[in-house]
Backbone as CSV, one residue per row, in Angstrom:
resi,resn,N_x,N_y,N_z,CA_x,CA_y,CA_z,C_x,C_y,C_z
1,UNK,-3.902,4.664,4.704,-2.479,4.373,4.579,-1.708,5.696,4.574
2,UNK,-0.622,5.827,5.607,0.221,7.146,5.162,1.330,6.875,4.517
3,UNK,1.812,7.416,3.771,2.965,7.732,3.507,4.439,7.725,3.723
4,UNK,5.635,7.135,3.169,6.431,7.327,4.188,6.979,8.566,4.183
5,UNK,7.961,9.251,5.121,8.630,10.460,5.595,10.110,10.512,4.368
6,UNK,10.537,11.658,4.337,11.732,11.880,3.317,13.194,11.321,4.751
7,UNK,13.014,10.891,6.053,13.920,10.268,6.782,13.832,9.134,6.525
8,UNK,12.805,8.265,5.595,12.665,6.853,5.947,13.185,6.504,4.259
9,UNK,13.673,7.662,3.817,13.871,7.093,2.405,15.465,7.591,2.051
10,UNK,16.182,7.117,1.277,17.639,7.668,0.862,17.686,6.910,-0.644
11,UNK,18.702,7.140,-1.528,19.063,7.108,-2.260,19.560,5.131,-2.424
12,UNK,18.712,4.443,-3.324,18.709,2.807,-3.501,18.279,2.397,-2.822
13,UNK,16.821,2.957,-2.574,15.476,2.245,-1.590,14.876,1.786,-3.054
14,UNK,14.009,0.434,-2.593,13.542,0.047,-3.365,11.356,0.181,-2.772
15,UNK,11.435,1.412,-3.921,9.734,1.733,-3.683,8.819,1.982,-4.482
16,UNK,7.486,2.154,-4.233,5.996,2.229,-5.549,6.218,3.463,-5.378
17,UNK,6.067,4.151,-6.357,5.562,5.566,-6.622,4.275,5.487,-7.373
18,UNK,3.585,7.036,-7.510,2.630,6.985,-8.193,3.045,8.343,-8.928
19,UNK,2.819,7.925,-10.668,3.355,9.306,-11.414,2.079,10.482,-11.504
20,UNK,2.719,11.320,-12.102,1.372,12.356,-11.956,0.492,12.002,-12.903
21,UNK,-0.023,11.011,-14.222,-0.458,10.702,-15.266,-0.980,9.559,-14.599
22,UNK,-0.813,9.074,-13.366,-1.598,7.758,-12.676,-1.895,8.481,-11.596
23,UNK,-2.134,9.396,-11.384,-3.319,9.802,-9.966,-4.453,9.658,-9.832
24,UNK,-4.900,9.687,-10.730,-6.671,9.385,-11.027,-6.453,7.912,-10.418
25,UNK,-5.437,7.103,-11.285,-6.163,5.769,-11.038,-5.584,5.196,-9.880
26,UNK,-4.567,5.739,-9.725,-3.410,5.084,-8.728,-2.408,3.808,-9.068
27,UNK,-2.534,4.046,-10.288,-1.499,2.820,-10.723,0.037,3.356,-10.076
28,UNK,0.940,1.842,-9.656,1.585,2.493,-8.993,3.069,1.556,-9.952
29,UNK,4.421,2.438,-10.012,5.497,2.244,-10.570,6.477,1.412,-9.672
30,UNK,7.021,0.745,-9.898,8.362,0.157,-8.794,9.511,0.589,-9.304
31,UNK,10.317,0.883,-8.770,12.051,1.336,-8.623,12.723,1.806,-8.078
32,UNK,13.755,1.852,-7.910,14.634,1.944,-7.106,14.780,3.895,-7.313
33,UNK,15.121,4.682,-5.879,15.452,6.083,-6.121,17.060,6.401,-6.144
34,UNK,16.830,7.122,-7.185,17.728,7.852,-7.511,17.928,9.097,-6.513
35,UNK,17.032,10.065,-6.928,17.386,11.339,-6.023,15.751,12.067,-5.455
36,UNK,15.801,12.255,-4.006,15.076,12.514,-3.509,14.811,14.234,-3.767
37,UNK,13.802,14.339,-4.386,12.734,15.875,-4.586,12.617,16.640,-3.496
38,UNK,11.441,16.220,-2.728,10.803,16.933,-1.653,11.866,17.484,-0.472
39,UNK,11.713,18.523,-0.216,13.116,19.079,0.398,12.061,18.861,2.084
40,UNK,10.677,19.073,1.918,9.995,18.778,3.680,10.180,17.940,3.922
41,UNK,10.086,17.423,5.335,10.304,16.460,6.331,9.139,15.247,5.400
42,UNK,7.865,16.038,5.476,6.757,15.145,4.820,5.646,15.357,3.824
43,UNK,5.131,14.685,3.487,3.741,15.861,2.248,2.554,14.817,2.488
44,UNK,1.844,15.398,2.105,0.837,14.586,2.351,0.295,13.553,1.454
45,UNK,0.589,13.874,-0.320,0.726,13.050,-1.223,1.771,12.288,-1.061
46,UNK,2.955,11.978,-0.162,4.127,11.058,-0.767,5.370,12.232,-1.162
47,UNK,6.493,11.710,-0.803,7.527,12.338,-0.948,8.126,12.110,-2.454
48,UNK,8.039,12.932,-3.217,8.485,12.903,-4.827,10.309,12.664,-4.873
49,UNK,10.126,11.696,-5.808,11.335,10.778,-5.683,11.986,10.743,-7.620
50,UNK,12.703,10.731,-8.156,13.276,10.450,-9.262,13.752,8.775,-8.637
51,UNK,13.403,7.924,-9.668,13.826,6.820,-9.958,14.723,6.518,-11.073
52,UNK,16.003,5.267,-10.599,16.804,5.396,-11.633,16.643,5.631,-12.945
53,UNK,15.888,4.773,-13.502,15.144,4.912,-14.871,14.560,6.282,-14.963
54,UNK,14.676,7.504,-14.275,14.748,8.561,-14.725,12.996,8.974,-14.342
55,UNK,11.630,7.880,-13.994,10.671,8.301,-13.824,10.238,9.248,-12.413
56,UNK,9.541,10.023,-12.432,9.226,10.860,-11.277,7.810,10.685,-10.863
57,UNK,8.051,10.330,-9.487,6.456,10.572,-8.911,6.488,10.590,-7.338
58,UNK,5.356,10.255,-6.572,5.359,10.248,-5.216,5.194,9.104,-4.673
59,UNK,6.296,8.712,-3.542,6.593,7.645,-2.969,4.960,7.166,-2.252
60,UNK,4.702,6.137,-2.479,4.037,5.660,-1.738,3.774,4.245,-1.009
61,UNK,4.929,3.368,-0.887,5.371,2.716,-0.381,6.369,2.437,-0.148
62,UNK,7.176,1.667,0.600,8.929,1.388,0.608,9.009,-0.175,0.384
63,UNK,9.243,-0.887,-0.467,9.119,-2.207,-0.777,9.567,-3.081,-0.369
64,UNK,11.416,-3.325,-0.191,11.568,-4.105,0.766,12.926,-3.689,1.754
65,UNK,13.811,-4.150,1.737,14.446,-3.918,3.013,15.717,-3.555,1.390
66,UNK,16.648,-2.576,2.068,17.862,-1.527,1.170,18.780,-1.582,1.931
67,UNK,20.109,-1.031,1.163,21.297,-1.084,1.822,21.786,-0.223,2.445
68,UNK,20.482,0.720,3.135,20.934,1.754,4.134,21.459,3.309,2.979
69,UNK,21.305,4.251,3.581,22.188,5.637,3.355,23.505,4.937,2.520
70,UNK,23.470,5.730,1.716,25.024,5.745,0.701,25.677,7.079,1.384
C-alpha cells in the first residue's frame, strides 16, 4: 500500500494516521487535518499531518470524499 502525496491532501480531509507511539503496531487514528507538516511532495512513511483534536502522525489513508482546498 502507498501512501498518499501532500497534493492529495489539504486542510478538512478526512484520514487514518498512524502516531509515533503506534508504529510498532500500526494502530491507526481517524480525523480530520488540521495543518499539514511535511513540507516534501512525498515520504515514504506518510505525510505527517496535525489533526483537529490536536493529534500528530502520518497520513496513511484518505477516508472519504472532503470539501476540496479551503
Amino acid at each position: 500500500m502507498t501512501c498518499p502525496e501532500r497534493k492529495d491532501l489539504h486542510p478538512g480531509a478526512e484520514v487514518e494516521i498512524v502516531q509515533k507511539q503506534d508504529q510498532r503496531t500500526g494502530r491507526r487514528t481517524r480525523g480530520v487535518v488540521q495543518a499539514i507538516l511535511t513540507r516534501s511532495p512525498r515520504h515514504p512513511h506518510g505525510i505527517k499531518v496535525r489533526l483537529e483534536n490536536g493529534q500528530v502522525g502520518r497520513v496513511q489513508a484518505i477516508v472519504g470524499p472532503s470539501a476540496g482546498p479551503v
